[in-house]
N, C-alpha and C positions, 0 to 999 in steps of 0.2 A: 416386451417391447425390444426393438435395436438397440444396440445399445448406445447410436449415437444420438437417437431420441432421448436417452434416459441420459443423456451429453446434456444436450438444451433443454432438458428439466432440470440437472443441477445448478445451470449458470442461470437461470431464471429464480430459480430456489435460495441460489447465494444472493440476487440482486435484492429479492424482498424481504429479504429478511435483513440487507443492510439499509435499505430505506426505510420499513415499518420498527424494527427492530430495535437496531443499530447493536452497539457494540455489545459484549455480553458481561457482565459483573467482574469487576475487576479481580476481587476472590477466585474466579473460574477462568478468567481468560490465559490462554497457553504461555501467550507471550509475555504476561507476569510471572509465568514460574521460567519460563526460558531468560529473565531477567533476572530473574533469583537467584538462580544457577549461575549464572554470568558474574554475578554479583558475590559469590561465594568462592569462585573459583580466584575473581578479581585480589581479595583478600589476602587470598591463601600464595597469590605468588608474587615473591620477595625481590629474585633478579632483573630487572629490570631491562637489563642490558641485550647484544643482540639475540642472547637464546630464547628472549620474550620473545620474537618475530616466531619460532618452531610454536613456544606453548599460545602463540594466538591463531593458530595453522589447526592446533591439536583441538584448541579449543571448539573452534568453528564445525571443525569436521566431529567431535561429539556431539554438541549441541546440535547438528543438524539432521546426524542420525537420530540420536536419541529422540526427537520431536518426532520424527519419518514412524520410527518405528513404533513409536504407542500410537499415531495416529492413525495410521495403516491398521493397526492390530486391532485396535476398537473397532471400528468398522468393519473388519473383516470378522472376530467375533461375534458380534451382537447381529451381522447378518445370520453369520450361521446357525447364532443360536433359535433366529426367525425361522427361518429355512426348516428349520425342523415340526416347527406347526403344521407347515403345506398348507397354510392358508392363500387362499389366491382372489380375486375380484376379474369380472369381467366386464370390460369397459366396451362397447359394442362387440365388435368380431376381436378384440387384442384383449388376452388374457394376461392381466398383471399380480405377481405373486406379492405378498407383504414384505419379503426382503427383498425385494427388486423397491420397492416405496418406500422402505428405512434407508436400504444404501442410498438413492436421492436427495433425502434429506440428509443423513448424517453426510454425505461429501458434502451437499451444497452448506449445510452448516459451518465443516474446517475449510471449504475453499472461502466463504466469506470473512472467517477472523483472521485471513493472509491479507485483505485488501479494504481500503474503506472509502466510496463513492462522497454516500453522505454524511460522514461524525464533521466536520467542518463548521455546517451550519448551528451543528449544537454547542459547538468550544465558541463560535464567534457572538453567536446572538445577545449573549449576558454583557459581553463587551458592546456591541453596538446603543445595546438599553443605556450603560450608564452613559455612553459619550452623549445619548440622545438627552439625556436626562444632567448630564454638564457633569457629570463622576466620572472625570477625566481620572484623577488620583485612582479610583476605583477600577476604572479600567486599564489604567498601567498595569497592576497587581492582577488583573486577568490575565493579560496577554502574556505576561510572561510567562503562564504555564504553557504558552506553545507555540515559542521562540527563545532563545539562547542569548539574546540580547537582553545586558542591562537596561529594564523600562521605566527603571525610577526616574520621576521629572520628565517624562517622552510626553509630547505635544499630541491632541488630538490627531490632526492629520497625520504622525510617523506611528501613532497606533494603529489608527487604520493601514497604512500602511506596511507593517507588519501583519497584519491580519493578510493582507492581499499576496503580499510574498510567499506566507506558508501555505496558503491555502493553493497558488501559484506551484510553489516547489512540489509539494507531494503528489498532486497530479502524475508525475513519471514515479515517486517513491510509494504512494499509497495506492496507487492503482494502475498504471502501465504497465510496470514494470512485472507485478505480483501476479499479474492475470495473463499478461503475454508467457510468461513461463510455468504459469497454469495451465493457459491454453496447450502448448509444448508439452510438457512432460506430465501434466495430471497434478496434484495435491506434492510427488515428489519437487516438482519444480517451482511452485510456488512458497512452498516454505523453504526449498533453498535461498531461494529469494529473501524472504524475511528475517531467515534467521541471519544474514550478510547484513541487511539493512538495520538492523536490531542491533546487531555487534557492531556497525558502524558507527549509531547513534549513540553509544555507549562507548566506544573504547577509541571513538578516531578523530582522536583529537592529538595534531604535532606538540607535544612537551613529553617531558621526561618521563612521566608517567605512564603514557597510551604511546608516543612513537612508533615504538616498535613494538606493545603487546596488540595495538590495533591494525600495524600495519596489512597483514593480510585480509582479514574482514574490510578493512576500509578500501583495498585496491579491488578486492572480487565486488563488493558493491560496485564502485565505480564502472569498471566491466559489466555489470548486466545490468547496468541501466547507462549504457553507451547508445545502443542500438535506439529504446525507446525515447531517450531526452531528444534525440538526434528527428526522429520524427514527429514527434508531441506538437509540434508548431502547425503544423498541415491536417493535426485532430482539432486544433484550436481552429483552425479557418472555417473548417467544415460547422463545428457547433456556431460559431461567430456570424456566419453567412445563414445559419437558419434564427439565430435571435436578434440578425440586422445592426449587430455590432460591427464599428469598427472599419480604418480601409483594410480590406483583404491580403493586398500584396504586401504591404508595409509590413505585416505579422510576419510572415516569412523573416521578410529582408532583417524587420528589429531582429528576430533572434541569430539569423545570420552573424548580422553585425554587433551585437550587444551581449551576445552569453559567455564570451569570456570577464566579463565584469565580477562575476562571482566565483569567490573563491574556489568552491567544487568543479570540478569540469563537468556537471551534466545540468543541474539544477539552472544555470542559466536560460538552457534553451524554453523551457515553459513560463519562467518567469519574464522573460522579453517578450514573449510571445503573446500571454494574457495581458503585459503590459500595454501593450499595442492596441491591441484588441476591444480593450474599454478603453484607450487614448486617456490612460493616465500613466501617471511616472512612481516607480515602489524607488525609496529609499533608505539605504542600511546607513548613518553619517559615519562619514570615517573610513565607508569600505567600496561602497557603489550608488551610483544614482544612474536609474534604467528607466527609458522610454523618456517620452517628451510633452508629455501633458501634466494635467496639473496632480499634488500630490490627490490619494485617494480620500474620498469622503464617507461616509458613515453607509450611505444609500451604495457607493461603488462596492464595498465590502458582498452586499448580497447580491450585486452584478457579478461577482467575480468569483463568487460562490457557485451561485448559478450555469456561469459561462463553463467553470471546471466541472461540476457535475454531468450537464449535459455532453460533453467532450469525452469525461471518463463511458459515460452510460453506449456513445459511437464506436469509441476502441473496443468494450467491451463483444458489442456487436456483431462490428466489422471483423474483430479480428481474434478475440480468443476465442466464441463461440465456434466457430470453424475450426479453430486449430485445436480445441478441445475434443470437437464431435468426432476429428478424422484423424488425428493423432493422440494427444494429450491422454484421451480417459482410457484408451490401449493401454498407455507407458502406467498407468494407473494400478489397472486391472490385473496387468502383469502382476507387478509387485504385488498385491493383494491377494493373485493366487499364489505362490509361494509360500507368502505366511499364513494361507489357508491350508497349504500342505501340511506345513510346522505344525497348527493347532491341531489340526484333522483330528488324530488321535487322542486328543482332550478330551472332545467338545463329543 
C-alpha cells in the first residue's frame, strides 16, 4: 500500500485500541520505566543548585533518546525479521506484505501509549458511583489519585469538580498536544512530547528541590503545548455545536478572558473553554474559580467526559491524520531506515 494509507491505518489502529483497549499494564508500560529512570536519576543527584538546570537539560535529552531509540529499533527489527518470511496477502488488486501489517500495528501500538482519548472515563466512574451512592469520604480518596490537590474533607460538588478540571486540562496534555507532534514528526515527535510532559509532571514543581532540576523539562513543555492550549477552545466549539452544548461564542471569549486564572500558562485555555461549554464553573479554593455557572454535578462529570473526548477524537481527525499521512510517518520512516541500516547486518 502508500504509505500514507498505512498513515490512516496506524491513527485508526492507535484510536481503537485506546478506546477498546485502553491503557496497557502498568508492568509494561514505557512510561513506567521512563519514570523509573527518572526516579533513579532523581536520587542520585545531590546539588541542587544552578548546575541542576544542565543535569535536567541532560536528563531530558537521554531519556528521550533513550525511549526514540528502543522504540524505533523494536519496530524496525521485528519488521525485519517479518520481512524475511515474504509472506504477503492480497486484498483485491493491492497486495499487502505481513511486515507492512505488523509495522501498522506496532506504530499504532507506541503512537497510542503517547496519548490518551478515553482512560478518563475509567479514573472518573468509580468516583462518580460512590458520590452516587453518598461515599463522598470514599470518593475524596479516589480523586486524589488524579489531582495534586489535598481532597481530604472536599465537598461533593469541588470533587466533581476536580474531576472536570483534569479531565479539562489534559485534553491539550494527553492528546493535543501528543498527536499534533505525532502528526509532525511521526512516533519521534510525539514522545518528545511525552517525555517533557512526564518530566514536567515529575520534576516541575517551584521549591528547592525541582526549581531548577525541572526547570527545563517544565519550560520545553510549556513550549509545545503553546500552540495547541492556544487553539483547543475552537476544537471545543466544534464538538460543543454537534452535542448542542452550550452558547458558542462565549467558549472562545471565556477562555480568552479566563485562562490566565491558572497558574500554568496553557492549561487555562481548555479548562475555560469546557467550562463554558457545559455553563458550569470548575474550582481550585484558594487558587481560581473559572466560568459562571453552577459548580459541577456528578451527571456534568460524564458531560465533560464526553464533550473532551469527542473534541480529542476531531483534532485527531482534522488535524494529525493529515499531518501524519503527508509529513509525520516520512520524519518516521526516515529514522527507521537508518537503524535498519545499523541492524542490516545483524538480522
Amino acid at each position: 500500500m502508500e504509505l500514507w494509507v498505512d498513515a490512516v491505518f496506524v491513527i485508526l489502529v492507535a484510536l481503537l485500541i485506546d478506546r477498546f483497549i485502553g491503557e496497557l499494564p502498568n508492568r509494561f508500560h514505557p512510561l513506567r520505566w521512563l519514570g523509573l529512570m527518572l526516579g533513579w536519576i532523581d536520587r542520585h543527584i545531590t546539588d541542587r543548585g544552578r548546575i541542576a538546570k544542565l543535569w535536567g537539560f541532560l536528563s531530558y535529552l537521554a531519556m528521550f533518546l533513550l525511549i526514540l531509540f528502543v522504540t524505533l529499533s523494536f519496530i524496525t527489527v521485528v519488521c525485519m525479521l517479518v520481512a524475511k518470511t515474504d509472506i504477503s496477502f492480497d486484498i483485491g488488486t493491492v497486495s499487502v506484505s505481513l511486515a507492512e501489517i505488523v509495522w501498522i500495528l506496532l506504530t499504532g501500538l507506541f503512537m497510542k501509549v503517547t496519548f490518551a482519548v478515553f482512560s478518563f472515563r475509567k479514573h472518573c466512574r468509580p468516583i462518580q458511583d460512590d458520590l452516587r451512592s453518598g461515599k463522598v469520604e470514599d470518593a475524596a480518596v479516589k480523586v486524589q489519585m488524579i489531582v495534586s490537590r489535598n481532597t481530604e474533607g472536599m465537598d461533593a460538588e469541588h470533587i466533581a469538580s476536580s474531576c472536570c478540571e483534569t479531565i479539562a486540562e489534559n485534553l491539550v496534555d494527553s492528546v493535543m498536544s501528543p498527536t499534533f507532534y505525532g502528526g509532525l514528526l511521526g512516533l519521534p515527535g510525539a514522545i518528545m512530547f511525552r517525555c517533557a510532559n512526564l518530566m514536567d509532571a515529575m520534576w516541575g514543581y517551584l521549591n528547592e528541590k525541582y526549581g531548577n532540576l525541572g526547570f527545563f523539562p517544565a519550560k520545553f513543555d510549556d513550549v509545545l503545548g503553546f500552540l495547541t492550549a492556544r487553539v483547543s477552545p475552537y476544537f471545543v466549539v466544534l464538538a460543543a455545536k454537534i452535542m448542542r452544548f452550550g452558547d458558542h461564542p462565549s467558549i472562545t471569549e471565556a477562555a480568552k478572558n479566563e485562562h490566565t486564572k491558572t497558574p500554568s500558562p496553557n492549561s487555562g485555555y481548555p479548562m475555560t473553554a469546557c467550562a463554558a461549554a457545559l455553563e458550569i464553573s470548575m474550582e481550585k479554593k484558594g487558587v481560581y474559580v473559572m466560568g459562571t455557572g453552577h459548580l459541577p454535578t456528578v451527571d456534568d462529570i460524564t458531560r465533560c467526559y464526553h464533550l473532551v473526548e469527542l473534541t480529542s477524537i476531531i483534532f485527531i481527525l482534522l488535524i494529525m491524520l493529515p499531518l501524519y499521512a503527508m509529513i509525520g510517518v516520512h520524519v518516521q520512516v526516515f529514522f527507521e531506515g537508518i537503524l535498519g541500516g545499523l541492524f542490516g547486518g545483524l538480522i
